[in-house]
Structure formats: structure tokens, C-alpha cells
N, C-alpha and C positions, 0 to 999 in steps of 0.2 A: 965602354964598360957594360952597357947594356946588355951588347951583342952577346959577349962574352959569361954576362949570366944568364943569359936566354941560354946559349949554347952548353952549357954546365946541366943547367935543368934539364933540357933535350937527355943529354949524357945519362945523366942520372935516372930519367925515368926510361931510359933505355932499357939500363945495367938492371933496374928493379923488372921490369917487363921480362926479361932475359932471366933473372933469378924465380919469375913465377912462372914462367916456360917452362923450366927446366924441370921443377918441385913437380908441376903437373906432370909431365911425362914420365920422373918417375913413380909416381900414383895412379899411371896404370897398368896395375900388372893384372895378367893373363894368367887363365889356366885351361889348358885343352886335354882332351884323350886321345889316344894313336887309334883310334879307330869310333863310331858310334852306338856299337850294340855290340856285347860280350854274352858266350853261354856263361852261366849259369857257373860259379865255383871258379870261372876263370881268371886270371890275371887281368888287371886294368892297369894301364901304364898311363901316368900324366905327365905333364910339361908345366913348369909357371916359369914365368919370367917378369920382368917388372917390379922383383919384388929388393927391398935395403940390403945391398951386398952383403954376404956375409953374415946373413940371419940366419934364426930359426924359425922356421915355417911348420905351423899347425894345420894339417890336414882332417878333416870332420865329413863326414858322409853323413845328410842330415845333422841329427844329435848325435850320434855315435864319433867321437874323433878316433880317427885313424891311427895315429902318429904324428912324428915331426921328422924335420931332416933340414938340412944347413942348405943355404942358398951358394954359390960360388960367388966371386968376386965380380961380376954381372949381375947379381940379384938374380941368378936361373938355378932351376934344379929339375931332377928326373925323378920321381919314386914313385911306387906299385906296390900295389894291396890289389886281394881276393875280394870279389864280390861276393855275394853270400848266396847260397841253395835259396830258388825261391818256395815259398808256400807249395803247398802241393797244388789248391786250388788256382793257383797265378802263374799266368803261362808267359808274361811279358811287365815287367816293370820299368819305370824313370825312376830314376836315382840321381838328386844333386852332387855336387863336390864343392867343397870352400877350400880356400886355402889361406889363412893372414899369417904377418910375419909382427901382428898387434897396428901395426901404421897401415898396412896394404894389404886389402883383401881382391880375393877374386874366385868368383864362381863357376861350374859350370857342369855339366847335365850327360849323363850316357844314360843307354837301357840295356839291360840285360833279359835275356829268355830263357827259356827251354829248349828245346829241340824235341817237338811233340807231334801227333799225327793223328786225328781219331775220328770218330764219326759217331753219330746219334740220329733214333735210337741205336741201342745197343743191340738188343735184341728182337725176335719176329721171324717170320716164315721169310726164309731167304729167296723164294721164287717172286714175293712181291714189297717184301723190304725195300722202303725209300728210305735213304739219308741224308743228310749235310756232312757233310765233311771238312775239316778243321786243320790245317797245320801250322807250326810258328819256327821260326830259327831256321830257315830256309835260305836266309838269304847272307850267311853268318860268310861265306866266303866267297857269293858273287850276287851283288845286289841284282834284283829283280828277276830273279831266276828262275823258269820254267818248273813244276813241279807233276810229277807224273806217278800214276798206281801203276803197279804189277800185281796181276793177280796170278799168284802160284799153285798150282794145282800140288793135294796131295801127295803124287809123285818126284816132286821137286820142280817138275819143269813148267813153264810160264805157259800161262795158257791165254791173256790178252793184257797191253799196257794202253792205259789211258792218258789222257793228262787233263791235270785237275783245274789250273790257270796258271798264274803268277804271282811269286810271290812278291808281296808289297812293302811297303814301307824300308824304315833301317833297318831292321830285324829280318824281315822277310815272313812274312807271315799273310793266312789267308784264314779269317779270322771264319768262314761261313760258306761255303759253296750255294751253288742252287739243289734244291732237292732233286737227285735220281735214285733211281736203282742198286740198292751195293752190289748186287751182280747182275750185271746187263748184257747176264746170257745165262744158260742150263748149267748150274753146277754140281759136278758129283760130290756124293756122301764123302766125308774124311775133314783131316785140319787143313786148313788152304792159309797161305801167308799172303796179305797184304803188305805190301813193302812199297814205303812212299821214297822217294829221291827226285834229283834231280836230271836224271838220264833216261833220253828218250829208249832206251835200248837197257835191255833188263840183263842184270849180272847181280848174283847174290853178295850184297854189302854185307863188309866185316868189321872188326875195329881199325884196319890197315887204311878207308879211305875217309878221304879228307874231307869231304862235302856231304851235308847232312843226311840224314836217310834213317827211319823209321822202318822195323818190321810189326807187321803185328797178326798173331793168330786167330781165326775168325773157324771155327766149327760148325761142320751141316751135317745134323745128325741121321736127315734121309734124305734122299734123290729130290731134283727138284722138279716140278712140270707134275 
């Protein structure tokens, strides 16, 4: 008789063990994004899972909520919202994500950027103008990616490409060069185009290519030297 309720109790704290396994596993639900850093205005797509089959799920960026959308009969769902235009002043931000369905929440975190390119000062006698140089959203379609200046001569045609380092982090960004020269050589009177990308090999970017690239006009009002 003993056995028999020893072995009942065993059973039972089993079957309870088994019933708070389960309870736990499903209270943890997930949320991810299809990639880590978005430009700016672009689509963010997420995933949760985890979450009470068959709900309704509140999605909130920060305090701002998003929307809702019905889980499947897995507790999963897909939905996407636009990230918003950043500040003019802000070239890179974190942004959280929440997701609860009221029982099951879950977190989690992208950044979004610009796609920017510039140097400071702004202006100065270009034969001895030193700068840093700044770019961000570099790295939006191949992490860690070389980042190179063409300097454009007046006439259209490239007169030297540099390269400036690598971009860093999620985003790709290189928040501060070392101070040089913005022209590290004699450049003639006229608008000259700076144009930053990612190719060692200079061809004038349009809206048609896929990898980031900055132009920017830089004017020498006399000869330099």
C-alpha cells in the first residue's frame, strides 16, 4: 500500500512538474526583426512567437503603439510598420519594440539611420582646409564595408579616390575620421562633387544603385596654391 502511494505521489508531482514546463515555455514568447538597422522611413518587419494561440497582439515602439494583429494558431505572427524620418540633428538611433498579447510580453531593439556623408569645418581656404569627415548608413546592405571619396573635378571627370576606413557597427557608420586635408592635392576653380560610396572604382551614383553613396557639392571660388 505504501509503494503504491509513494508511487501516485511520484505521478502526480510529475504530471504538476509537466504542467509548469509547459505554462513556462509557453511564456516565452519572442520578438525579433528581419534584419538590425533600417534607413530611415523604411519598413521594419517583426516576428513573435510564443505568444496564446489565437490572440490579439499589441505592438508599441516605446510609448507610441503601433497596432495589433491576431497571432495564428502557434501563438506566431508577421506584421510591419514604418520607422519614422529621424530629427534632422540625429544621424542614428535605438528604437525598442514590445509586443503583449495582456499574459505574454516580449521585447526587442533595432536602429535606424540616415544615410549621410559630410565633413567639418565647413568652410576655409581649400589649399589648407583640414577636416574630419563623418558618414553613417554605410553599412545598410553589407556590414563592414569599405567606404571611399571621389573627388570630381568641375568637368565631370574624377580626378582622385580615396578611402576614408570602414564602416562600423550595425548601421555602418564612421562617426569621425582623423583630421586631413579635404583636398590633398591643387584643385581648380569651379563646383567639384564629392561623392562618398562604397567602390573602390568611381562611377557616378544614381537612384538605380542599391548601396549607399552620398554626393556632395563643395565650391573653389579661386585656383588654389
Amino acid at each position: 500500500m505504501g509503494r503504491i502511494a509513494t508511487t501516485a505521489a511520484a505521478l502526480a508531482a510529475g504530471l504538476a512538474s509537466g504542467a509548469a514546463g509547459a505554462a513556462s515555455a509557453q511564456a516565452e514568447a519572442t520578438l525579433t526583426t528581419d534584419t538590425g538597422c533600417y534607413q530611415e522611413t523604411q519598413e521594419v518587419i517583426v516576428n513573435g512567437s510564443g505568444f496564446a494561440p489565437s490572440s490579439v497582439v499589441t505592438l508599441s515602439r516605446g510609448d507610441t503603439v503601433l497596432g495589433s494583429t491576431q497571432t495564428d494558431a502557434n501563438g506566431a505572427f508577421r506584421n510591419k510598420f514604418d520607422t519614422p524620418e529621424l530629427p534632422r540633428d540625429i544621424r542614428e538611433r535605438l528604437y525598442e519594440v514590445s509586443a503583449t498579447d495582456s499574459t505574454n510580453t516580449a521585447q526587442t531593439t533595432y536602429r535606424a539611420t540616415r544615410i549621410f556623408a559630410s565633413f567639418r569645418p565647413r568652410s576655409g581656404n581649400p589649399s589648407t582646409l583640414r577636416v574630419r569627415f563623418s558618414v553613417y548608413g554605410f553599412g545598410l546592405v553589407q556590414r563592414r564595408a569599405p567606404v571611399f571619396l571621389h573627388y570630381v573635378r568641375p568637368d565631370r571627370k574624377v580626378a582622385r579616390t580615396i578611402r576614408l576606413g570602414t564602416a562600423t557597427g550595425v548601421c555602418g557608420a564612421i562617426a569621425q575620421t582623423k583630421e586631413r586635408r579635404l583636398f590633398p592635392f591643387e584643385a581648380s576653380q569651379g563646383v567639384w562633387i564629392l561623392q562618398f560610396d562604397t567602390r573602390s572604382k568611381y562611377e557616378r551614383a544614381t537612384s538605380k544603385r542599391r548601396t549607399p553613396w552620398v554626393r556632395k557639392p563643395v565650391e573653389i571660388f579661386s585656383r588654389m596654391g
